[in-house]
N, C-alpha and C positions, 0 to 999 in steps of 0.2 A: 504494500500500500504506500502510495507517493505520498511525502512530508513534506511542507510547503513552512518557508519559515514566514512568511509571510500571507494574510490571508486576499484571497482575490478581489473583496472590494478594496482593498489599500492599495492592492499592485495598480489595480484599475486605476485608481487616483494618479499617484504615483504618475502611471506610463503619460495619464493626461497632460498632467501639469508640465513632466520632461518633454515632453514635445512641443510644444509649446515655448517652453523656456532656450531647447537648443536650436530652434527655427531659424533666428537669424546670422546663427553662425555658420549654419550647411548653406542660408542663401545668398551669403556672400561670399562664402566659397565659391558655392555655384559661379557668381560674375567670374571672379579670379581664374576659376577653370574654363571660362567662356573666353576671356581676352587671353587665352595663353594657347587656345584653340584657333584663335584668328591671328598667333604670331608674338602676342606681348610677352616682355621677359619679365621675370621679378625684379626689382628694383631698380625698372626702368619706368621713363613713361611713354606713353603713347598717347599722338595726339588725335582727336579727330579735327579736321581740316574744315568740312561744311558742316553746316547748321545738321542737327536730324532730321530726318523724313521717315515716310511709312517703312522704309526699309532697315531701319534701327530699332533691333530685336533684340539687344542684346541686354537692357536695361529696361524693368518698367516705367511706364508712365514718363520719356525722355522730356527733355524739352525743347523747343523750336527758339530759344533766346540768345543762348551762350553756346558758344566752344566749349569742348571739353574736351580736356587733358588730363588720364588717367595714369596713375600708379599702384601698382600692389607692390609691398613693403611687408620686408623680412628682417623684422629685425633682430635676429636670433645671431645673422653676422654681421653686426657691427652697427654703429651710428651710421646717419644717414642725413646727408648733406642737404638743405631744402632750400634753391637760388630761387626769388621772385620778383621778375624785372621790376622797372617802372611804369605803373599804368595811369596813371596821370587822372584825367576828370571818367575815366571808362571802367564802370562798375568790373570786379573780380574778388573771386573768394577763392580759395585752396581749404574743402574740410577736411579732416584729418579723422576719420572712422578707425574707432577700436573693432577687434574680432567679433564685439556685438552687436555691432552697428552704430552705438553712442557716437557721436561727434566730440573728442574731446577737446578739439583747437579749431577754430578757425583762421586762416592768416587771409586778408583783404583789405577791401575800401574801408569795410566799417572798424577792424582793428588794428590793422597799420598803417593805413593811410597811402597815397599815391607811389610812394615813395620806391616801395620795394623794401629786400632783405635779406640777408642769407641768417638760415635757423640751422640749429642741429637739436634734430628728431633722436631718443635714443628710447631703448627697448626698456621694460621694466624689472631686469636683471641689472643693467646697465650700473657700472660704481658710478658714473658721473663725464661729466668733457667739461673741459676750459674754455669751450668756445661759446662766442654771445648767444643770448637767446636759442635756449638749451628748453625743449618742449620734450616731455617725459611721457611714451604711450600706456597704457595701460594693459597693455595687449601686446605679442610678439607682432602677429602679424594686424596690419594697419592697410587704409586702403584712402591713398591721397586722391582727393578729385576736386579739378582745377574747374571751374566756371567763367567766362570769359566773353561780355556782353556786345555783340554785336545790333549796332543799331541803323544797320539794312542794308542791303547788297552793296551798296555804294563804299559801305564798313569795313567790309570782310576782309582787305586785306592789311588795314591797320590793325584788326583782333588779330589776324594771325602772326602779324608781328610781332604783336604782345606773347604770344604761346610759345615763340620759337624761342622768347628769351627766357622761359620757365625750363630749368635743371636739376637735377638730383645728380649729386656726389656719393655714391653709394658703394660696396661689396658687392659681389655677383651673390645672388642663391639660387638653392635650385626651386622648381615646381612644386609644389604638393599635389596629390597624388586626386583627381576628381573626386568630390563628393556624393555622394546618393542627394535623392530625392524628397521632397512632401509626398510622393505617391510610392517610395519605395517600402515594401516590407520594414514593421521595426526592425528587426535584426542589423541589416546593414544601416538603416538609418541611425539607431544609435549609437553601431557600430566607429559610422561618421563621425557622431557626434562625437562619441568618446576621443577620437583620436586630436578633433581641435581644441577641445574641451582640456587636454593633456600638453598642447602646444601653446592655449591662452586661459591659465587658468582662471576661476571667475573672480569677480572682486571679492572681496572681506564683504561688503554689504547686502550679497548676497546669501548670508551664510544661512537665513533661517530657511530660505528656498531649498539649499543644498542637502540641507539635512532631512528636509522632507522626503529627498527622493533619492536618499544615499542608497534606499535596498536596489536602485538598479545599477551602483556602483559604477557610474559613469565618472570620468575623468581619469583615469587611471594609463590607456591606451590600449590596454587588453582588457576588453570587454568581451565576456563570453556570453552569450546567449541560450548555450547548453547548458548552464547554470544552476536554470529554471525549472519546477516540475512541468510536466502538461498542462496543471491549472494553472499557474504561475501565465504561463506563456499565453494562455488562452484571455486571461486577463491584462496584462501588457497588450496584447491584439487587439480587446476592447476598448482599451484605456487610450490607445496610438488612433484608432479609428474615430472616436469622440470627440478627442484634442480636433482631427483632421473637421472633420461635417461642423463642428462650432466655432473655428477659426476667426468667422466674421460677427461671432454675436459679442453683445457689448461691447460697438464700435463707441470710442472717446470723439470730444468735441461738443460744440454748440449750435444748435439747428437755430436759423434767422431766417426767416421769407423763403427758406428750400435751399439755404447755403449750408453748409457743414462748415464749422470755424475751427482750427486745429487744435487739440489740446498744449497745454503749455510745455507736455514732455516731449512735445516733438522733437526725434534730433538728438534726444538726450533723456532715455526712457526714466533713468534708476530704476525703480522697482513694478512700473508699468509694463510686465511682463507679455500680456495678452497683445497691448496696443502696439508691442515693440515687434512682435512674429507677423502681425496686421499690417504694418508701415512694412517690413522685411519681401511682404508677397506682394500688396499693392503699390509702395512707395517709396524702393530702397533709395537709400542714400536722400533719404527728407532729411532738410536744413532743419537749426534755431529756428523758431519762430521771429526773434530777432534778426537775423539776418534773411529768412523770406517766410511769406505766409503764402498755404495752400488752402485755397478752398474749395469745395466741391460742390457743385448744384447738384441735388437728389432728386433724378427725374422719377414719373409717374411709374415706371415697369423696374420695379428691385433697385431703385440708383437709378436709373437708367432714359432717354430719352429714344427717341423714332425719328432715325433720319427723312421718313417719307412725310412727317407731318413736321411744320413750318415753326419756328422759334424765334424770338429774339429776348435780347437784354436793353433796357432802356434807363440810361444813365439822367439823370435831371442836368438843368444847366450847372458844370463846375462840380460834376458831385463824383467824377471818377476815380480811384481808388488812390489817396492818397499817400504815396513812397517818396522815397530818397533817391530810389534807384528808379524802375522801371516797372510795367505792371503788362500783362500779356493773358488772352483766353486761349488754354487749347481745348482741342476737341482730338477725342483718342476711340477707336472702335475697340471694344470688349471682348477678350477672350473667356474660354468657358470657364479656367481655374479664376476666375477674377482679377487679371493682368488689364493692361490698357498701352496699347500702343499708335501710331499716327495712322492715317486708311489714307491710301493713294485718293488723290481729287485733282480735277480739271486746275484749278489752279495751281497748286503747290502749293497751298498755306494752310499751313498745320496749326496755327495759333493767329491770333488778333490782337491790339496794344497798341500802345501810346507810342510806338515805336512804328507804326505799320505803316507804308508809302501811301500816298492819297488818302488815307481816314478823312470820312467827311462827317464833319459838326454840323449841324444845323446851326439859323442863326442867333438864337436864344443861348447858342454854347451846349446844349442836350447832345446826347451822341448814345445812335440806338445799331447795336450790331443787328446782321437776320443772320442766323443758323438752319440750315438745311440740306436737303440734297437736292434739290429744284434751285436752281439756279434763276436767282432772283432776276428783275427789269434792273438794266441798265444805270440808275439814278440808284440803284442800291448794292451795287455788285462792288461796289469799290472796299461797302461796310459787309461783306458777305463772310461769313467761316464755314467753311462747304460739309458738310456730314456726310454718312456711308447712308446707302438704302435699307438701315435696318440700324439696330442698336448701339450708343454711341454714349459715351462720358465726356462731360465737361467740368474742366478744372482752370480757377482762378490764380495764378501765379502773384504775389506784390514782392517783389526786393527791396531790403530794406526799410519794410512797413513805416509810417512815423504812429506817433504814440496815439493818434483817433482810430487809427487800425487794429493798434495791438489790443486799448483797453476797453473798445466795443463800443467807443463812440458812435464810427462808421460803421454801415453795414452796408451791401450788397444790394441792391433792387434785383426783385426775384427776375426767374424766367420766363418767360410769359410764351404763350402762344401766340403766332405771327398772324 
């Protein structure tokens, strides 16, 4: 007769909560194993050269504003050099993601200013460096991503100016090794987990978490799955399946006129475990709220709007979203696991903003986008954000919010039917 030292509704518990808890360190593997697939090295960067379009799959949810300049970062060998030229009056930020996706530095417009810098990045073993502005990860491995604001075709080759002068001084490292999946079997997925979980291990402040889910003895690097009795196992099955189907319930934030406002942990979870595997699937690599706010209109079908039926957003005179930086709408077609990426259109514009060529105001100063797949009259094509013939997400971008954004002064005018 099989002896379980643990009984199946605890495992069940247990399996829940660790999947959940080790989500966003398999999905940011996942990217890491995604640009090393397309050629990137570790502790190099790689830049992208144009804006994204529908064809940029490699990240959810991308954007259509900035360049971006990627680095995964090892810093297991050695300090890590981080050069960021001068950008002058042209929004840019460099986050600095720990293995859980937390942001724990920002380097840019809004904290050093035009200027540039050379930092030295070092790992959390690290005795120390002598050299200025020394940023301490909390995590071996780290995932630099450069943002770099172009403000319209006429732009792009002064933004990429700016990008060719972004450098890392680094050690060579090797790969690590692809991770499993959210639809993989437990076994390999915690598998997975264990092995980065053993590579970065978690904070001290997570310790009361850790100990809830010590009996599946994760973090170690030799996780054995054989371990477990039949029920044990049968329970872990339960409890991994659970965690998967409720992933999306108890989304954080503040509903206003059919906008989603971001919660404050954005970017930087601490102990918002759930919303941190939720931003992991739908939102990797979300900033501060400080440094940008995402908002999302929750259309009528689950989140969702219908590109065959006609939309827009109608701004009052002066009443556009107030930033420091820049403010953009995109529109993204839905995948089934809950993903969001650009849908090819007759145009090529994947987003709308303060930045877009020809936006036309009316004369009162109002400014009303139409969204749809029907391609509007002439007199409104200019204000057009094109949608797919079937289901579609729209998300508000502001960079660098000012302070009637962040403490809900301002809000959004809903979405309205066209």
């Amino acid at each position: 007769m099989e002896k379980s030292a643990h009984s199946a509704v605890d495992l069940e518990a247990v399996a829940e909560e660790a999947w959940l808890y080790v989500l966003p360190l398999l999905e940011l593997a996942g990217a890491r194993a995604r640009g090393a697939a397309a050629g990137g090295r570790m502790n190099h960067f790689s830049s992208l050269r144009n804006l994204a379009d529908h064809r940029a799959r490699s990240v959810t949810t991308p954007n259509n504003d900035t360049l971006y300049s990627s680095a995964q970062l090892d810093l297991g060998a050695g300090p890590v050099i981080l050069v960021i030229p001068p950008t002058g009056e042209r929004y840019f930020s460099l986050a600095l993601m720990d293995a859980y996706t937390n942001n724990f530095a920002i380097l840019g417009t809004r904290t050093i200013g035009p200027e540039g810098g050379r930092f030295t990045l070092i790992g959390p073993e690290e005795a120390g460096s002598a050299g200025p502005y020394v940023i301490r990860s909390p995590t071996r491995h780290v995932w630099a991503l450069a943002r770099i604001m172009v403000a319209g075709t006429s732009d792009l080759e002064a933004a990429r100016a700016v990008q060719a002068g972004l450098a890392l001084e680094a050690p060579d490292a090797p790969q690590d090794e692809p991770p499993p999946g959210r639809r993989d079997d437990w076994r390999s997925y915690f598998a997975g987990a264990d092995r980065l979980l053993a590579n970065n291990p978690a904070p001290a402040t997570d310790l009361a978490l850790l100990r809830r889910i010590a009996p599946l003895k994760l973090g170690s690097g030799h996780f054995d799955p054989t371990g477990f009795s039949n029920a044990e196992q049968d329970a872990i099955t339960r409890g991994a399946e659970r965690a998967r189907q409720r992933l999306f319930r108890g989304e954080h934030g503040t509903l206003v006129d059919g906008w989603s406002y971001p919660d404050g942990a954005l970017g930087a979870f601490g102990q918002n475990y759930r919303f941190r595997a939720q931003v992991a699937v739908a939102g990797l690599a979300a900033l501060p709220i400080e440094e940008a706010m995402y908002m999302r209109a929750l259309g009528p079908d689950r989140g969702l709007y219908d590109g065959r039926e006609g939309w827009c957003l109608r701004f009052p005179p002066n009443e556009t979203p107030p930033v420091d930086a820049f403010w953009s709408l995109s529109l993204y077609e839905a995948t089934e696991d809950g993903q969001f990426f650009f849908t090819d259109n007759p145009l090529g514009r994947y987003a709308i903003g303060d930045r877009t060529e020809g936006l036309r105001f009316a004369e009162n100063g109002s400014l009303t986008l139409w969204i749809g797949h029907r391609r509007p009259d002439d007199d409104r094509l200019a204000n057009w954000l094109p949608a797919p013939a079937g289901p579609f997400a729209l998300f508000m971008r502001a960079y660098l919010p000012q302070p009637a954004l962040l403490n809900g002064r301002y809000r959004l005018p809903p979405i309205e039917p066209a």
